[in-house]
N, C-alpha and C positions, 0 to 999 in steps of 0.2 A: 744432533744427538736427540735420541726420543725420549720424551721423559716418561718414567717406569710409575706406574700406579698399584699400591697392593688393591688386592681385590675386596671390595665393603665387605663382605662377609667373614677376611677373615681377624681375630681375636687381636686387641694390641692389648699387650703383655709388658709387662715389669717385673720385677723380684718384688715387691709390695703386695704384704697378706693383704685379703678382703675385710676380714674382719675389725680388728684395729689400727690395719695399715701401717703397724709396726714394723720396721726393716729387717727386723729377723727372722719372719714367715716367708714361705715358700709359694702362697698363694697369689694367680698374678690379680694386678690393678688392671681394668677394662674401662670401655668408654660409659659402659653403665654404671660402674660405678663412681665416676668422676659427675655425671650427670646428675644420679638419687644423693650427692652431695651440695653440689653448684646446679641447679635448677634450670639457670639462665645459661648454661650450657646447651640447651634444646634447643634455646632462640638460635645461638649460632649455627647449628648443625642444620637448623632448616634453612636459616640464613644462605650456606654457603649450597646449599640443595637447588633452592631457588636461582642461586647464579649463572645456572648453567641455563635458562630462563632468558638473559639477556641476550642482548643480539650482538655476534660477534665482529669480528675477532676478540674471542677472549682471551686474558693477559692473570693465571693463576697468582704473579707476583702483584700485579696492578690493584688486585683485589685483597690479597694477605696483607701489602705491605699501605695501601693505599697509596692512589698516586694524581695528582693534579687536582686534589682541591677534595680529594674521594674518602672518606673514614677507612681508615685501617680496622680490618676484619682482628689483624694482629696485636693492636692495641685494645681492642675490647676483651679480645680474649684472656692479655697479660693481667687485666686487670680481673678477673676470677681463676685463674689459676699459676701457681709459682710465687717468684719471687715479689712479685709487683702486685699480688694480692695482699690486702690491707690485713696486717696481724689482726686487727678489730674490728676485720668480718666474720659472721658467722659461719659454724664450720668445722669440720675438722681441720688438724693444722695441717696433713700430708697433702692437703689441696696447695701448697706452698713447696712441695718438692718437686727437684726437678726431673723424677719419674713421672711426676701426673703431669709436669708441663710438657714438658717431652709427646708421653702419649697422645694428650690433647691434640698439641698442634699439628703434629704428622696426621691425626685422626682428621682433622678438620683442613687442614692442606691438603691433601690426598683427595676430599671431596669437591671442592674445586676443580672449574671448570677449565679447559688448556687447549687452545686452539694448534694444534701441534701436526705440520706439513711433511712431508716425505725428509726435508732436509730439516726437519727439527723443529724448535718453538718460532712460530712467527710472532710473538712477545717483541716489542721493542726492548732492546740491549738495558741494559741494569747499568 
């Protein structure tokens, strides 16, 4: 099974206005604006840029999920947006819903690197 990448350029979308992020605009939520909010969002996105940098075989889950001893890219991330962002960080508070987690993750999974062979992920088994 090949795994399907959207392409960086195009738009991740939510039902969440731009402006107040209130749930009852029309306007969508993007990664820039998750960014010009959580700041240390950049770090990851260059973060996971650079991963493609290492020398393979590379393992997309090995690196989100971290694995044998390795920081979870997904744990840094929970902790600036959704649920597992601290009420008493600064911020708006829709950085806590799970349109902007949502968005995020797929946005910074998708950048990741994935060593992926004719018959599918060469990943070791999950």
């Amino acid at each position: 099974m090949t795994r399907q990448r959207a392409p960086e350029s195009a738009p991740r979308q939510t039902g969440l206005g731009s402006s107040d992020r209130s749930q009852d605009t029309s306007e969508a939520l993007t990664w820039a604006d998750l960014v010009a909010a959580e700041p240390r969002l950049a770090d990851l996105e260059t973060q996971a840029r650079l991963a493609h940098q290492m020398p393979g075989p590379r393992c997309t889950n090995a690196i989100w999920y971290g694995r044998y001893n390795t920081p979870s890219m997904k744990t840094d991330y929970s902790r600036l947006v959704g649920w597992g962002r601290p009420r008493s960080a600064p911020g708006p508070e829709w950085l806590r819903s799970c349109e902007a987690f949502e968005l995020g993750y797929q946005y910074l999974y998708d950048l990741l690197p994935c060593d992926v062979g004719p018959d599918g992920c060469r990943c070791e088994s999950w």
